[in-house]
N, CA, C and O atoms as CSV, one atom per row, in Angstrom:
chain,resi,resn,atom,element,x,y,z
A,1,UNK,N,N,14.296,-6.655,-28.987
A,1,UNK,CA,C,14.316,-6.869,-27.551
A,1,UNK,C,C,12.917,-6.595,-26.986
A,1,UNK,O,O,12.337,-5.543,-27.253
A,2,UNK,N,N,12.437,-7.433,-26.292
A,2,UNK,CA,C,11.341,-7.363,-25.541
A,2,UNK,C,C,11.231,-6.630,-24.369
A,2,UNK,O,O,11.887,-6.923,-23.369
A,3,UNK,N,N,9.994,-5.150,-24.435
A,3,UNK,CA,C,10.089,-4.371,-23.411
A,3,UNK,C,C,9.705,-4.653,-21.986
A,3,UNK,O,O,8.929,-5.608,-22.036
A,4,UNK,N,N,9.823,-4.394,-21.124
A,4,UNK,CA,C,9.605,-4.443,-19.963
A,4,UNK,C,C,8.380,-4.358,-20.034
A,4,UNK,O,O,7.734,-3.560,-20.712
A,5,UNK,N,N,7.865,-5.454,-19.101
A,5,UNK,CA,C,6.012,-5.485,-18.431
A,5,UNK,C,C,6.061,-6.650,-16.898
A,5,UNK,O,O,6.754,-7.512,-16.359
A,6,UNK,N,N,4.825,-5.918,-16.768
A,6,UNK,CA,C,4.657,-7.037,-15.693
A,6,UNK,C,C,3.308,-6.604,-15.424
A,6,UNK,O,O,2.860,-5.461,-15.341
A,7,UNK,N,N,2.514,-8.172,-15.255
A,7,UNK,CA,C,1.259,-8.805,-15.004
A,7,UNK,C,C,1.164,-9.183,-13.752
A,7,UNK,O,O,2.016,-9.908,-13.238
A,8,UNK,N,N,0.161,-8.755,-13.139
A,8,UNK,CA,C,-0.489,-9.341,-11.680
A,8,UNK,C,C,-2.065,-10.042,-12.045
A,8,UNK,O,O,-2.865,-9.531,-12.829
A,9,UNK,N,N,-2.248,-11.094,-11.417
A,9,UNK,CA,C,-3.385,-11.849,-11.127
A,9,UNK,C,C,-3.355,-12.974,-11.826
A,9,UNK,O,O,-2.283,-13.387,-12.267
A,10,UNK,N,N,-4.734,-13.757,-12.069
A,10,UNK,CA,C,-5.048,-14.563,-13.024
A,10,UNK,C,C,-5.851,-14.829,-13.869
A,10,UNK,O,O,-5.564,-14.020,-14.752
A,11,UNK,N,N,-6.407,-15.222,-14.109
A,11,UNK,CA,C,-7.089,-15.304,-16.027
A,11,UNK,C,C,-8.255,-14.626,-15.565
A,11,UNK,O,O,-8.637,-13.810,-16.404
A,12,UNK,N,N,-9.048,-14.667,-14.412
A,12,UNK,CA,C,-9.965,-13.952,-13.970
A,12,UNK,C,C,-9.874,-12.497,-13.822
A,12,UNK,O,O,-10.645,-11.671,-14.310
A,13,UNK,N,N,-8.641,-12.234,-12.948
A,13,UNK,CA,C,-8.338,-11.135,-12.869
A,13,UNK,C,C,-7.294,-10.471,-12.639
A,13,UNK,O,O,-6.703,-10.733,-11.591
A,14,UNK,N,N,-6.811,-9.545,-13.425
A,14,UNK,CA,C,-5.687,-8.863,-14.006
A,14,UNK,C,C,-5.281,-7.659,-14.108
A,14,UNK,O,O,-6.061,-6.895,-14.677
A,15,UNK,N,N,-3.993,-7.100,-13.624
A,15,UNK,CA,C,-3.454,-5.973,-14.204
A,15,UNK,C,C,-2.219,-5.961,-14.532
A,15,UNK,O,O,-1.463,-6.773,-14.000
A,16,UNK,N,N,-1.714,-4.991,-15.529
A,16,UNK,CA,C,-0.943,-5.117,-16.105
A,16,UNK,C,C,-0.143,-3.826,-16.451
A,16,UNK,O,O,-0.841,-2.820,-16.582
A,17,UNK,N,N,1.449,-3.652,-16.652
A,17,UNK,CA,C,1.434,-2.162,-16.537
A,17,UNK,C,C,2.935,-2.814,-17.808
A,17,UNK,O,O,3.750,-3.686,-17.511
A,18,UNK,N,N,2.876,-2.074,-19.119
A,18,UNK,CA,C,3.800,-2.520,-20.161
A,18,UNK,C,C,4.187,-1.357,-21.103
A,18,UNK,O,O,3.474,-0.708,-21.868
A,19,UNK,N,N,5.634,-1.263,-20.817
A,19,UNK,CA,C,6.472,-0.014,-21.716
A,19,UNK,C,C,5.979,-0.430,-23.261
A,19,UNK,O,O,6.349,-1.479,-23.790
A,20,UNK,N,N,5.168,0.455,-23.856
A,20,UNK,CA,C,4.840,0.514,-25.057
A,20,UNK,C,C,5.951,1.589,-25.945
A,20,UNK,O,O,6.032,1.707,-27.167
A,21,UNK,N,N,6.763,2.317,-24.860
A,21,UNK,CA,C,8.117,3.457,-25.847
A,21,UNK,C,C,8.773,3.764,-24.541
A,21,UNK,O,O,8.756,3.264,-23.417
A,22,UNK,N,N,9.429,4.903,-25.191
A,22,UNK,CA,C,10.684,5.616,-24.459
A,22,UNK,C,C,10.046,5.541,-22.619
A,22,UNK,O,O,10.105,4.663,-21.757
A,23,UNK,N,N,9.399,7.099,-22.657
A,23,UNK,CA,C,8.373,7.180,-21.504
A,23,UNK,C,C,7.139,7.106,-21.603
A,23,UNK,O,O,6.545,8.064,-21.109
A,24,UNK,N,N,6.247,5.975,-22.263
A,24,UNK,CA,C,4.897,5.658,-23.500
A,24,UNK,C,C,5.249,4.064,-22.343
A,24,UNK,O,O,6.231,3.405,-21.999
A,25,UNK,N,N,3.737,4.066,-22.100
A,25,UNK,CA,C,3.457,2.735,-20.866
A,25,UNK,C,C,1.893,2.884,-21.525
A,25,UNK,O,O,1.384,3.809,-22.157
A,26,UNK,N,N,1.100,0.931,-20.891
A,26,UNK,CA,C,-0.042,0.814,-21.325
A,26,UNK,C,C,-0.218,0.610,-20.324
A,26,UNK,O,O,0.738,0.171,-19.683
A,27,UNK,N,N,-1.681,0.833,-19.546
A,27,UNK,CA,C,-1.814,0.158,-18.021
A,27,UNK,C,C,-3.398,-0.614,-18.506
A,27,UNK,O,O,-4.459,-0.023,-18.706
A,28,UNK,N,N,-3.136,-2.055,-18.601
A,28,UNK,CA,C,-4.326,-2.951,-18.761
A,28,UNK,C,C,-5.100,-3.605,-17.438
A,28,UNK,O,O,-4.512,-3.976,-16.422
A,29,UNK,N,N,-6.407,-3.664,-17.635
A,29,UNK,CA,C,-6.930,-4.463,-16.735
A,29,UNK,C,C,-8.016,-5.281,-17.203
A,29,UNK,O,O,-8.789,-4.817,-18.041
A,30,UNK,N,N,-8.190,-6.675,-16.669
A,30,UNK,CA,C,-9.522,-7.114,-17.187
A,30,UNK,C,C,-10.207,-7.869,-15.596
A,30,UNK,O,O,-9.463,-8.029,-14.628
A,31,UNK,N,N,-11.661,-8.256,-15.561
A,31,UNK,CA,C,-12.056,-8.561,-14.773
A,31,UNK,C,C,-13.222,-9.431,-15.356
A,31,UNK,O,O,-14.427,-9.192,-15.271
A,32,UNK,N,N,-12.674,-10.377,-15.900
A,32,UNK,CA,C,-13.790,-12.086,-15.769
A,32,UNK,C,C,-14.351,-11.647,-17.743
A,32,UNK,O,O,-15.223,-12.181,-18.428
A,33,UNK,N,N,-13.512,-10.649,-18.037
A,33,UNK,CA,C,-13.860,-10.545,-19.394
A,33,UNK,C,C,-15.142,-9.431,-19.542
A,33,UNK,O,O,-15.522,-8.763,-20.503
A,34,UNK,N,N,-15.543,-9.524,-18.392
A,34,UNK,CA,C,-16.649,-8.482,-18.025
A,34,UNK,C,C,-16.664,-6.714,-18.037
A,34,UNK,O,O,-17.505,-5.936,-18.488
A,35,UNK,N,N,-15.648,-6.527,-17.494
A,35,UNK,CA,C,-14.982,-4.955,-17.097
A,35,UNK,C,C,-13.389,-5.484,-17.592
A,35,UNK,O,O,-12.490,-6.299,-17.380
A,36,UNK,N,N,-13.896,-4.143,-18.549
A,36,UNK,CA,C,-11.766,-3.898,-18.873
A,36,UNK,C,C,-11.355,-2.373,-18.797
A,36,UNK,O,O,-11.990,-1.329,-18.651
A,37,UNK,N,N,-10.240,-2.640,-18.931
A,37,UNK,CA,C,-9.484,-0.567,-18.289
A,37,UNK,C,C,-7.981,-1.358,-19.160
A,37,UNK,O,O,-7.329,-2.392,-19.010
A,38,UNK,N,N,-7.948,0.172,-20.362
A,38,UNK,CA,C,-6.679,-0.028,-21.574
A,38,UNK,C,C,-6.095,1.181,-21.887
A,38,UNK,O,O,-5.823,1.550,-23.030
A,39,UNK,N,N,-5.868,1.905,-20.689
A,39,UNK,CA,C,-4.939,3.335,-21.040
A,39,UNK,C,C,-3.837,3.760,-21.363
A,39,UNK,O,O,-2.936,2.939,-21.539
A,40,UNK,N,N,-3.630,4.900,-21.503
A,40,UNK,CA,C,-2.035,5.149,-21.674
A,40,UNK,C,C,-1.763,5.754,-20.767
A,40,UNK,O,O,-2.694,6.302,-20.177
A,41,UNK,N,N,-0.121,5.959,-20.153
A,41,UNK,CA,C,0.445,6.412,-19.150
A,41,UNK,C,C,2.008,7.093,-19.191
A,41,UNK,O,O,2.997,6.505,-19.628
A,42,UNK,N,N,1.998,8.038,-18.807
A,42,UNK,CA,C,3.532,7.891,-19.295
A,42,UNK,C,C,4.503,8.284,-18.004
A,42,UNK,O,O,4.508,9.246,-17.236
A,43,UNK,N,N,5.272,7.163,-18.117
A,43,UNK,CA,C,6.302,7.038,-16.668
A,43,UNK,C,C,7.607,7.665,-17.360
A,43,UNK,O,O,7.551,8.037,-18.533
A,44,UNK,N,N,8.396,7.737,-16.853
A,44,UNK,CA,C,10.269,7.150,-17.084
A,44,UNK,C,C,10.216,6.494,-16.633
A,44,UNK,O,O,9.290,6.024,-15.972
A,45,UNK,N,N,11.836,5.996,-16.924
A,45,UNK,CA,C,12.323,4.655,-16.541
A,45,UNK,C,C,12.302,4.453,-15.161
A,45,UNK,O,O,11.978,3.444,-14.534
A,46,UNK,N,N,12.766,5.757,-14.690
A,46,UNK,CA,C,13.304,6.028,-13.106
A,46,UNK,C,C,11.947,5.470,-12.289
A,46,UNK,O,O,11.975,4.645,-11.376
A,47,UNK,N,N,10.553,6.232,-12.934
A,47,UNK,CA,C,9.518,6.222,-12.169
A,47,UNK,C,C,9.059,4.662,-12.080
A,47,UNK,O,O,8.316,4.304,-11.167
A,48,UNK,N,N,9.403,3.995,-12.798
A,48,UNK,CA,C,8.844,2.244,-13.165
A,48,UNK,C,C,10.110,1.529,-12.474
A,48,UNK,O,O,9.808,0.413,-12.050
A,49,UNK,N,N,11.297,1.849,-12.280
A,49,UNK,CA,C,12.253,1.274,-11.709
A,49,UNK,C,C,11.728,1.351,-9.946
A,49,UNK,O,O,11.313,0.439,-9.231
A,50,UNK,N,N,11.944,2.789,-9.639
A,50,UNK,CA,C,11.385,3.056,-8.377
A,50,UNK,C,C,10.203,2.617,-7.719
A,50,UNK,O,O,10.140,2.499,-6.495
A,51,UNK,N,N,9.126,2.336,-8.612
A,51,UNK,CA,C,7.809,1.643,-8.143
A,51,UNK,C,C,8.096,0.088,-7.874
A,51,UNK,O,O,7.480,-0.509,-6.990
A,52,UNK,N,N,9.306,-0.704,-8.881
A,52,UNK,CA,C,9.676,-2.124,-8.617
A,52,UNK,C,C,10.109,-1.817,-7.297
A,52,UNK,O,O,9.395,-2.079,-6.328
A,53,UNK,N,N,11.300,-1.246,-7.179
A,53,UNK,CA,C,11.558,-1.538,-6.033
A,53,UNK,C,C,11.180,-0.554,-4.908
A,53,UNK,O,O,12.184,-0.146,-4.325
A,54,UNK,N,N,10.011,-0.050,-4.433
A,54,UNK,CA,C,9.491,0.177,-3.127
A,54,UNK,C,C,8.522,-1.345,-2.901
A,54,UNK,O,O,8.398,-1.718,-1.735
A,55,UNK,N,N,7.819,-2.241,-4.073
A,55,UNK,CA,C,7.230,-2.858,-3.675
A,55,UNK,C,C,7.878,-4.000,-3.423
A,55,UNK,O,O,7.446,-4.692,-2.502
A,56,UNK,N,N,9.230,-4.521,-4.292
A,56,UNK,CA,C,10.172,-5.474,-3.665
A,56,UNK,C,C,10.420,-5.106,-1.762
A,56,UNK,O,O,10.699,-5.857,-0.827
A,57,UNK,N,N,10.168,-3.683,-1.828
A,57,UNK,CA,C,10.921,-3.562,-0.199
A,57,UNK,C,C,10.129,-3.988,0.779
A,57,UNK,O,O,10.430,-4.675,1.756
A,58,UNK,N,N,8.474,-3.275,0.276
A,58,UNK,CA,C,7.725,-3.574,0.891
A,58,UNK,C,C,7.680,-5.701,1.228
A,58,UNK,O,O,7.752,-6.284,2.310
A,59,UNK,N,N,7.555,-6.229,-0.028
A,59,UNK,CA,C,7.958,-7.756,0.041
A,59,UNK,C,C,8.754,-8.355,0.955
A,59,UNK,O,O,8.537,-9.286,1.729
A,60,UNK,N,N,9.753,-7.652,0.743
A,60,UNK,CA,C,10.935,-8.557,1.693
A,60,UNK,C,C,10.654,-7.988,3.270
A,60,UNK,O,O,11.184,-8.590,4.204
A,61,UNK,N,N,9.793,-6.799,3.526
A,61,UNK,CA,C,9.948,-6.605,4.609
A,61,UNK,C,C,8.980,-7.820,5.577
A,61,UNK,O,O,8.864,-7.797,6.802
A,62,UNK,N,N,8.581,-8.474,4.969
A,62,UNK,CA,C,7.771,-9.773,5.416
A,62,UNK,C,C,7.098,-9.235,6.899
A,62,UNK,O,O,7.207,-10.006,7.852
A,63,UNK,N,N,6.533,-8.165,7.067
A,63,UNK,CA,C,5.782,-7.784,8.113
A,63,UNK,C,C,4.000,-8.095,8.501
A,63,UNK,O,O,3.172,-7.969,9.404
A,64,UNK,N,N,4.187,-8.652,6.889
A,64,UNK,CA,C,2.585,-9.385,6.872
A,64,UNK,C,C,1.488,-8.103,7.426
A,64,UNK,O,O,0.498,-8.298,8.131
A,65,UNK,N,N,1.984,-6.698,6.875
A,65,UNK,CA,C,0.624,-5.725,7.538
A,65,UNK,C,C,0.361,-5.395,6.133
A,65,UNK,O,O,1.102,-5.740,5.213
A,66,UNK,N,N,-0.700,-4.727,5.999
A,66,UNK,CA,C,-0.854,-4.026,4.429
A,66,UNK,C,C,-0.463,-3.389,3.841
A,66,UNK,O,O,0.536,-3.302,4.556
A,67,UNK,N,N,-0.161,-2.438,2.730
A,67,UNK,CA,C,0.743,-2.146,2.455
A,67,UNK,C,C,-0.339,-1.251,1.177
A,67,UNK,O,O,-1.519,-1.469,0.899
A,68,UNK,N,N,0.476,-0.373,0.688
A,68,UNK,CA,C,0.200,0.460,-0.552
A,68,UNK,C,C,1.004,0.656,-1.388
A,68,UNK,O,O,2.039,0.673,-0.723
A,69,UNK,N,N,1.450,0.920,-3.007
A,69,UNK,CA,C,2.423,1.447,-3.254
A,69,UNK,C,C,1.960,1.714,-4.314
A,69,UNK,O,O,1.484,0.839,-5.038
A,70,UNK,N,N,2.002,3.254,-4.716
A,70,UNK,CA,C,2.110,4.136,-6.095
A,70,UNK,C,C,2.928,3.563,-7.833
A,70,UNK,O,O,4.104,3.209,-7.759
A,71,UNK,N,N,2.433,3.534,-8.845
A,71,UNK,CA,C,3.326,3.785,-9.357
A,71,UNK,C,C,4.529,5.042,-9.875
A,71,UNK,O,O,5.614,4.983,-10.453
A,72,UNK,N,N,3.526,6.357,-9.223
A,72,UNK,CA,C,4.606,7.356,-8.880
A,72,UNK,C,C,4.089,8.018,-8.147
A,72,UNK,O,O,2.891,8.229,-8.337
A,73,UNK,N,N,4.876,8.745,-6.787
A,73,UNK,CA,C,3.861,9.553,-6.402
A,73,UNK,C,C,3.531,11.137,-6.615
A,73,UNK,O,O,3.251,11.934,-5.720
A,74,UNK,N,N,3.646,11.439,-8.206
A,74,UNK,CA,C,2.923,12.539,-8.838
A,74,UNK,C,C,1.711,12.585,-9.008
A,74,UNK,O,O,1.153,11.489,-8.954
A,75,UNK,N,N,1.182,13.315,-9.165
A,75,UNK,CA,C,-0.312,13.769,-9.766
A,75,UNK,C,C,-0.583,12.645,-11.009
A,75,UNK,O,O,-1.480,11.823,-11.196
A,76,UNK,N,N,0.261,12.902,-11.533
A,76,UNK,CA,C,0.163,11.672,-13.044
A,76,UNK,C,C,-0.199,10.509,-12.681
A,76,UNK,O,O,-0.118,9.857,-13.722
A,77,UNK,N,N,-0.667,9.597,-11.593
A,77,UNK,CA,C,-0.316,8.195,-11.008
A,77,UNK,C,C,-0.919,7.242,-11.619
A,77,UNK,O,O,-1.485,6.698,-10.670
A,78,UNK,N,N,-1.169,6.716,-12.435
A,78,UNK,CA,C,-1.986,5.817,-12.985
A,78,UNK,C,C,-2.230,4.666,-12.286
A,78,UNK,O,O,-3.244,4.111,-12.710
A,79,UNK,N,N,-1.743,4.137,-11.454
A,79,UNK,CA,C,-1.988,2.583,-10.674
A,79,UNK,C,C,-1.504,2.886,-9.198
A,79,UNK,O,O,-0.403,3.324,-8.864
A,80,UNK,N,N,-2.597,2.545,-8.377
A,80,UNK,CA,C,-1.663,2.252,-7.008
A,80,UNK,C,C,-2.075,0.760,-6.715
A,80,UNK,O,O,-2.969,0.310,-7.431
A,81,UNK,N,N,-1.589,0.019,-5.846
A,81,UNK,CA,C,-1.256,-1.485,-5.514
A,81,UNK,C,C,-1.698,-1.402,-3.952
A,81,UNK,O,O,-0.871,-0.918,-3.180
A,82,UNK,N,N,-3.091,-1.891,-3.375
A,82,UNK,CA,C,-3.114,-2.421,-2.169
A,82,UNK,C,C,-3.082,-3.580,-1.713
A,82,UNK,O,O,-4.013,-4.327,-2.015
A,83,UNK,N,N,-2.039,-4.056,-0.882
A,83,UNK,CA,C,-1.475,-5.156,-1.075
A,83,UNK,C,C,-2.762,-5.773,0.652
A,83,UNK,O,O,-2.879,-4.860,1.469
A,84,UNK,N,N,-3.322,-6.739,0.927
A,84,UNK,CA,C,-3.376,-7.611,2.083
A,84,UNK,C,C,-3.381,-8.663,2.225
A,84,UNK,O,O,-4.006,-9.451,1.515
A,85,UNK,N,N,-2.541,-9.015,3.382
A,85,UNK,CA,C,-2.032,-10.089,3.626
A,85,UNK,C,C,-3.310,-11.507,3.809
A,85,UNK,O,O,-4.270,-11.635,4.568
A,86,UNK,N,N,-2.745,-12.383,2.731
A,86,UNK,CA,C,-3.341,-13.627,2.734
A,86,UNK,C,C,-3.053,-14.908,2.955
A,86,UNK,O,O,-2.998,-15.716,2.028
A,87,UNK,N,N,-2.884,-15.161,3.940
A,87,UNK,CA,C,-1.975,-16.777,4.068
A,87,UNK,C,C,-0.536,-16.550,3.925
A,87,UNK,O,O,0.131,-15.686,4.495
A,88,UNK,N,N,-0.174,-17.365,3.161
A,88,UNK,CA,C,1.420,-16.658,2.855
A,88,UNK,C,C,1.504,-15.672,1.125
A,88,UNK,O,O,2.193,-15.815,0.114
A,89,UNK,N,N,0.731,-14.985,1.415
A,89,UNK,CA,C,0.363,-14.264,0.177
A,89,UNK,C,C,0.027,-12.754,0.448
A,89,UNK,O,O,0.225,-12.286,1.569
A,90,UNK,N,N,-0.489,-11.976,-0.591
A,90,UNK,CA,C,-1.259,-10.652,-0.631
A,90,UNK,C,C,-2.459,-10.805,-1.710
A,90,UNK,O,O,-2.334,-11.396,-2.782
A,91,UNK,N,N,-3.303,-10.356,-1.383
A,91,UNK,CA,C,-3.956,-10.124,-2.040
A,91,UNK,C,C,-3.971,-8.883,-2.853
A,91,UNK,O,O,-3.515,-7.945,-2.200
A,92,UNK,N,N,-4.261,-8.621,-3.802
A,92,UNK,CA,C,-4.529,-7.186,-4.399
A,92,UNK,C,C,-5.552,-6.549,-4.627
A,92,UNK,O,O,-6.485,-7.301,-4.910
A,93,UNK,N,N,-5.966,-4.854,-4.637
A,93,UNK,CA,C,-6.840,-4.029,-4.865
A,93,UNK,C,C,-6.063,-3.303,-5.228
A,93,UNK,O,O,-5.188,-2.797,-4.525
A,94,UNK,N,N,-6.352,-3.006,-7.109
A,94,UNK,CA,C,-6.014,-2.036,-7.289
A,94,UNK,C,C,-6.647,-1.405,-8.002
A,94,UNK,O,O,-7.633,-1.779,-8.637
A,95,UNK,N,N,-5.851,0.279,-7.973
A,95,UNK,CA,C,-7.053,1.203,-8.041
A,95,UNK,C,C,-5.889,2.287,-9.406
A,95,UNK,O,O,-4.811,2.880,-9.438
A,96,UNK,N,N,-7.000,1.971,-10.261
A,96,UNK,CA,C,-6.193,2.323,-11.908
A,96,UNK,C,C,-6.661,4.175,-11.717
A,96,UNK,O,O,-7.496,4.667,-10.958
A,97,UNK,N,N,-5.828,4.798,-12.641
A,97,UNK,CA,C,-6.893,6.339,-12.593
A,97,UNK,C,C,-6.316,6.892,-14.139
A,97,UNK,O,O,-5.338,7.631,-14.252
A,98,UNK,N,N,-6.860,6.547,-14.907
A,98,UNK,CA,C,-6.514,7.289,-16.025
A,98,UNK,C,C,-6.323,8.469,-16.116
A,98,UNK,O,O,-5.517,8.879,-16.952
A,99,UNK,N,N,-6.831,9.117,-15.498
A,99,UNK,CA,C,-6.868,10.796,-15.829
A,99,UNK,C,C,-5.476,11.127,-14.548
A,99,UNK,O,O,-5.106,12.295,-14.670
A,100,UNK,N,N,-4.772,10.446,-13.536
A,100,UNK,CA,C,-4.198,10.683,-12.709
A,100,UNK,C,C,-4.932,10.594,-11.440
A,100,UNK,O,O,-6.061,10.116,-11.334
A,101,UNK,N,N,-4.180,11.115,-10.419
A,101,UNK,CA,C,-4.842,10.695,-9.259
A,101,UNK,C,C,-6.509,11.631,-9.315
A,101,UNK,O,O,-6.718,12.820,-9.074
A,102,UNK,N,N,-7.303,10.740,-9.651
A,102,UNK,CA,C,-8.894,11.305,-9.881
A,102,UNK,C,C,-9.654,10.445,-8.805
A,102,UNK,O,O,-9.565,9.221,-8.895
A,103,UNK,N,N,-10.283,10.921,-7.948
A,103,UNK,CA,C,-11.172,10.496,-7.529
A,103,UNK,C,C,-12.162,9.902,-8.039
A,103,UNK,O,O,-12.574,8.828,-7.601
A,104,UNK,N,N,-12.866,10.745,-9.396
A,104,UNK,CA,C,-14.330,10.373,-10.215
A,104,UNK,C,C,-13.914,9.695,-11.549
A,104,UNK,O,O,-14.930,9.392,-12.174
A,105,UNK,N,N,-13.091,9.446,-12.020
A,105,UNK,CA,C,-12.699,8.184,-13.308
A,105,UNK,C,C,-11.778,7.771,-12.890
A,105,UNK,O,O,-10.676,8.286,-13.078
A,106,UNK,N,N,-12.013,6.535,-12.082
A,106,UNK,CA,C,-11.197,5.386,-11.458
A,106,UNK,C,C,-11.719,4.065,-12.002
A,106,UNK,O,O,-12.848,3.795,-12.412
A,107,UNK,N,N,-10.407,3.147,-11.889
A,107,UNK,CA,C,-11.478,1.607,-11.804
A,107,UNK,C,C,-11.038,0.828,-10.789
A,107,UNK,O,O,-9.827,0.695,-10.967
A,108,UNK,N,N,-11.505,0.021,-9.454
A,108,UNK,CA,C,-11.180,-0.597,-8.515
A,108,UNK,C,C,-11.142,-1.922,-9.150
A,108,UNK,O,O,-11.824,-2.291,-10.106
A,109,UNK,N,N,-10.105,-2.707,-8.383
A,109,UNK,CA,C,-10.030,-4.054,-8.885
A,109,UNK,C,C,-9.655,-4.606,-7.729
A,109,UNK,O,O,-9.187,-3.898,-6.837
A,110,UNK,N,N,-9.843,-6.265,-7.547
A,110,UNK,CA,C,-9.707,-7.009,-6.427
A,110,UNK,C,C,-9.177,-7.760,-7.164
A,110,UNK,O,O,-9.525,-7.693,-8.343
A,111,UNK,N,N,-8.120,-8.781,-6.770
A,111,UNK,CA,C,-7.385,-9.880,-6.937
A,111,UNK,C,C,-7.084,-11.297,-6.381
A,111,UNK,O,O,-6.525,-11.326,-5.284
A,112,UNK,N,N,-7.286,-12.112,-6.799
A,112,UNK,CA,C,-6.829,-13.420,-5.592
A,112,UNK,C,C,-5.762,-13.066,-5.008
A,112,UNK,O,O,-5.116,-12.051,-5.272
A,113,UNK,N,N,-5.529,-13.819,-4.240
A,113,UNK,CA,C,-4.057,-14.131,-3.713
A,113,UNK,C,C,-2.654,-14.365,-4.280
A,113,UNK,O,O,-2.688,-15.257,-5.127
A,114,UNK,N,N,-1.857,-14.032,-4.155
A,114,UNK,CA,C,-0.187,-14.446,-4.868
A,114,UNK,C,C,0.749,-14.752,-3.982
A,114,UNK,O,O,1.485,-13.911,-3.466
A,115,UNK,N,N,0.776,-15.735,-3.794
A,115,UNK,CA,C,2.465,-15.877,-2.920
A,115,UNK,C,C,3.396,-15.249,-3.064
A,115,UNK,O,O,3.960,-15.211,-4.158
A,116,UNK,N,N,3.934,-14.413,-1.753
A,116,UNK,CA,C,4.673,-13.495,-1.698
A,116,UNK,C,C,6.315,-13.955,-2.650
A,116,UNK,O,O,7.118,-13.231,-3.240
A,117,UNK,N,N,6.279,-15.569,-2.416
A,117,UNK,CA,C,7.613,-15.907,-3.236
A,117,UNK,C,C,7.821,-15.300,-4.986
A,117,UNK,O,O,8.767,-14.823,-5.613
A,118,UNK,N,N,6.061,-15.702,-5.377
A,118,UNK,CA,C,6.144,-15.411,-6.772
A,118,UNK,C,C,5.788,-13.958,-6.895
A,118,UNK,O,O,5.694,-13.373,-7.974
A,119,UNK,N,N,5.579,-13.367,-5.611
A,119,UNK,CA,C,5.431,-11.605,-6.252
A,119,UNK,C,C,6.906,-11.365,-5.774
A,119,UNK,O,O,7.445,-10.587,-6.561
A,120,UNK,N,N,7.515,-11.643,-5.050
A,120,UNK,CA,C,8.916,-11.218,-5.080
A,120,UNK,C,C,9.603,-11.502,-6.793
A,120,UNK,O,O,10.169,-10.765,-7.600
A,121,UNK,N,N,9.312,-12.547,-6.795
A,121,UNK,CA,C,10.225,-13.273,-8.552
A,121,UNK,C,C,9.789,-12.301,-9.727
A,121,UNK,O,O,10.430,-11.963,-10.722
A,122,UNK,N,N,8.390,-11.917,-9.282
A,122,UNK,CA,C,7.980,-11.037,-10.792
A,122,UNK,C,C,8.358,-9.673,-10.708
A,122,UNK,O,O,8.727,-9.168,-11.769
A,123,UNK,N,N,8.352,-8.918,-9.638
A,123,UNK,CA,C,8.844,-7.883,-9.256
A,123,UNK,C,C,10.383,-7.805,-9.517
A,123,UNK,O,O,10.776,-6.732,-9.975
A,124,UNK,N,N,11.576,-9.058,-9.230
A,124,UNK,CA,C,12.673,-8.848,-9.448
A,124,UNK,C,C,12.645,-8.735,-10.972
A,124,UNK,O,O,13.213,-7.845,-11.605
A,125,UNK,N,N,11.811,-9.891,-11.578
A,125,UNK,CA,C,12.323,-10.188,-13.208
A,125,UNK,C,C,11.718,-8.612,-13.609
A,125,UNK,O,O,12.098,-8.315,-14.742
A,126,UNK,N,N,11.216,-7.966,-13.229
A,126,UNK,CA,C,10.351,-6.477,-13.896
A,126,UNK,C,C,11.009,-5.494,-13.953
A,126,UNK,O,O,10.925,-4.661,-14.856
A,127,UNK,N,N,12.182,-5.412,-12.467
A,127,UNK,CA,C,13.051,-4.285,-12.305
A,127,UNK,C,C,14.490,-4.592,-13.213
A,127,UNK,O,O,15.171,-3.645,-13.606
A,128,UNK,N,N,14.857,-5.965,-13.488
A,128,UNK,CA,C,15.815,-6.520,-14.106
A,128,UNK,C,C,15.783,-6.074,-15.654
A,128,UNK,O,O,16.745,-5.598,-16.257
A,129,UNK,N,N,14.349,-6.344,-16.251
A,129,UNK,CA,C,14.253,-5.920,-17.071
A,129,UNK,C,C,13.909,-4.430,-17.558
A,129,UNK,O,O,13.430,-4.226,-18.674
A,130,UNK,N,N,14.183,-3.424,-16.663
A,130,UNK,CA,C,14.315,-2.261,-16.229
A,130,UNK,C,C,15.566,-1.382,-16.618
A,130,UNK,O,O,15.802,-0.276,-17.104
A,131,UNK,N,N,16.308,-2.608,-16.082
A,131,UNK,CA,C,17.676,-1.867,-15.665
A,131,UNK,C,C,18.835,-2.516,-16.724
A,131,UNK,O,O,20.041,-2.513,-16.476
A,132,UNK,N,N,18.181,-3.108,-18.037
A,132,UNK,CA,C,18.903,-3.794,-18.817
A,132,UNK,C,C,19.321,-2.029,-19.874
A,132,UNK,O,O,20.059,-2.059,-20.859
């Protein structure tokens, strides 16, 4: 059975957050092949379920303002998601922290745009495959 992951961006630019075990997660990023970020992280299920859906909520709340969302909000945090609004889209900045929430070993990332339809779809298929 294939573990749960889910990918944001495009071939340019990318992140990626994928159950490698139990509570054992990889958080990938690349940027034009230029800058990459390949850590380890370790969530539960609960904490990767709960991060799908605050940002599904944030989605559907279709308020078109910006938005943030943790993948947990412990000390441990490895990814947060700044979402702004682009057309009928968000754009992304996100901000990886290997060591946890660190100020001084971070990596910032910017993203094109995604239509909110297809970040709703990947977000559902992510928590689905969550909760299998």
């Amino acid at each position: 059975m294939e573990r749960p992951r889910i990918r944001l961006g495009n071939k340019n630019a990318w992140v990626e957050l994928a159950q490698t075990g139990e509570d054992d997660w990889r958080i990938s990023a690349d940027w034009c092949s230029l800058l990459k970020a390949d850590f380890a992280a370790w969530l539960s299920r609960e904490e990767a379920v709960g991060f799908a859906t605050r940002m599904l909520a944030q989605l559907d709340a279709s308020s078109g303002a910006r938005f943030a969302v943790a993948v947990t909000p412990g000390r441990n945090n490895p990814l947060t998601l700044n979402a702004d609004p682009v057309g009928d889209g968000y754009a992304f900045y996100a901000w990886l922290t290997p060591n946890g929430d660190d100020e001084a070993a971070h990596l910032q990332l910017d993203m094109n745009p995604v239509p909110t339809a297809e970040l709703r779809d990947v977000f559902r298929t992510f928590r689905a495959s969550l909760l299998r």
